[in-house]
Structures are given as structure tokens and as C-alpha cells.
C-alpha positions in Angstrom: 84.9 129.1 87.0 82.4 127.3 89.5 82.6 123.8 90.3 86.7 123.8 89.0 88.8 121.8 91.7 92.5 121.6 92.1 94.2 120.2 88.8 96.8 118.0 91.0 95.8 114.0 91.0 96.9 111.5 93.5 100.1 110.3 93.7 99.4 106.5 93.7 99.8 104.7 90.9 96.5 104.4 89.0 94.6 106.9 91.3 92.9 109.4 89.5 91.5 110.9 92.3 92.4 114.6 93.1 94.3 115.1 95.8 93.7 116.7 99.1 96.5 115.9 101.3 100.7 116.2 101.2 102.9 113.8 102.3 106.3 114.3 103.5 108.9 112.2 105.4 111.3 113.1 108.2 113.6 110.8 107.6 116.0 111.3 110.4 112.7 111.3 113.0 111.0 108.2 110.8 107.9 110.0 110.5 105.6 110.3 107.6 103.7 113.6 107.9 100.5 113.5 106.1 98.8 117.0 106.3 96.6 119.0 104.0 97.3 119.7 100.4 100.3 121.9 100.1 100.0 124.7 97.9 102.8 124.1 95.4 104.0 120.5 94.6 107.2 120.0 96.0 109.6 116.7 94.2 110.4 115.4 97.6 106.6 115.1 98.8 103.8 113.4 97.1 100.0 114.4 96.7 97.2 112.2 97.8 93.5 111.8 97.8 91.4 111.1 101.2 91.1 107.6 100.3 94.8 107.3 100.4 96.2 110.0 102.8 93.8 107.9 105.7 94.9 104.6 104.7 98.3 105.7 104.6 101.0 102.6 106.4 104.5 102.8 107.1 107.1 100.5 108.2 107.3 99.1 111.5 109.3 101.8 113.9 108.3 104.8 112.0 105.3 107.1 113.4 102.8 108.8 111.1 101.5 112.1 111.9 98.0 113.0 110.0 96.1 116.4 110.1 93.2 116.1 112.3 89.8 116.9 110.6 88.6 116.8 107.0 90.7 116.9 104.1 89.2 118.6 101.6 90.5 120.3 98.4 91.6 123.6 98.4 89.7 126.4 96.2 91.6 126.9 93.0 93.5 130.3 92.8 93.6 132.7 90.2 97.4 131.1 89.8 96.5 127.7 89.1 93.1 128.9 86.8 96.0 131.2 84.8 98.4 127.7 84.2 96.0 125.8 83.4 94.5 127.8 80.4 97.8 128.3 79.1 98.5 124.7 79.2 95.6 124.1 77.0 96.4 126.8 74.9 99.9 125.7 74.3 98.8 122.1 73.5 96.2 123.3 71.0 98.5 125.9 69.0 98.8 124.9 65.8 102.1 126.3 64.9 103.7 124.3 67.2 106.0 122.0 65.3 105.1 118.4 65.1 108.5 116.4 66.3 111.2 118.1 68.6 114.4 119.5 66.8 117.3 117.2 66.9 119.5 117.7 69.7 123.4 117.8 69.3 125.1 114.6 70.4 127.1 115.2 73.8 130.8 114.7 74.0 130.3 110.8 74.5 129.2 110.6 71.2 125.5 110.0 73.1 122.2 112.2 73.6 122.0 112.9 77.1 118.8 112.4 79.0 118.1 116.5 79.1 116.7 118.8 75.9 116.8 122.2 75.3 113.5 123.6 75.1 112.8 126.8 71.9 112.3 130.0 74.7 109.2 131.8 73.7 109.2 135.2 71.5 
């Protein structure tokens, strides 16, 4: 598929730009390392467009290490092309059902904040 770029957005609030960087922070070295776009998404690092990972600020006594030269996105793999289509396909299957099953209450007596998910056949 020509002209596809990386799915993943920007991790800003609002920013719908796709990202091209990864940022990370070593916290016991207060440093924010901003370097190019990793290739999975990790929960303890956040995505960011150029716009952002260049602009990027942190607090007084912590250093910032950026990625010298361009950011750019990276080509999308075979992987990510493979995910996505599925994602779409899943969304657009019609035999899905229309609300999620009720869940058990937990021993509490309240539904806890996690949901078993039907595996697939």
C-alpha cells in the first residue's frame, strides 16, 4: 500500500499528528530521552510528532537527550499493515454483538474495572 504511514498518533493531547519520535525518561539520571520512533509502543514511553519531540521542555535540573538529524516516520511493516486490516475487519463484522455480556459482580458486591473478553473460535 503506497503512500500508508505509521498508524501511531502523537501522544499530546489533541495532536493528531503521526508520530516520529519516542520518548522515555531515566528517571534516576533526570533525563528525558527523545529518539526516533520506536518500533513497538511501550506503556512507559510516549509517541510524538516532530513538532513536539523538538519542542520538547523539562524541568529545571533534568537534561534532555534528542536524536540528532531528521525524524521522520518509519516505513510501515508488513506487521502493522496485517493489524490494521484486521482491526477494520473486526469493527465492521456484523455478527459482533451490539452491547458487551454482563459481567459477574466481584466478591465486593462491585464490577471491577477489568472485563473478560469472548476468545475467538
Amino acid at each position: 500500500m503506497p503512500g500508508v504511514r505509521s498508524v501511531r498518533k502523537c501522544s499530546r493531547t489533541g495532536c493528531l499528528e503521526p508520530a516520529v519520535a519516542t520518548l522515555t525518561y531515566a528517571y534516576s539520571d533526570s533525563t528525558a530521552v527523545v529518539g526516533p520512533l520506536a518500533t513497538a509502543s511501550e506503556p512507559h514511553s510516549y509517541d510524538l510528532c516532530e513538532a513536539h519531540a523538538l519542542r520538547l521542555t523539562v524541568p529545571r535540573g533534568w537534561e534532555v537527550v534528542r536524536h540528532e538529524g531528521d525524524f521522520s516516520a518509519p516505513e510501515p511493516s508488513g506487521d502493522e499493515l496485517t493489524a490494521l486490516a484486521e482491526a477494520v475487519r473486526e469493527a465492521g463484522r456484523s455478527d459482533r454483538p451490539a452491547t458487551p455480556p454482563e459481567q459477574p459482580e466481584g466478591p465486593s458486591g462491585r464490577r471491577g474495572h477489568l472485563r473478560v473478553l469472548p476468545g475467538r473460535a
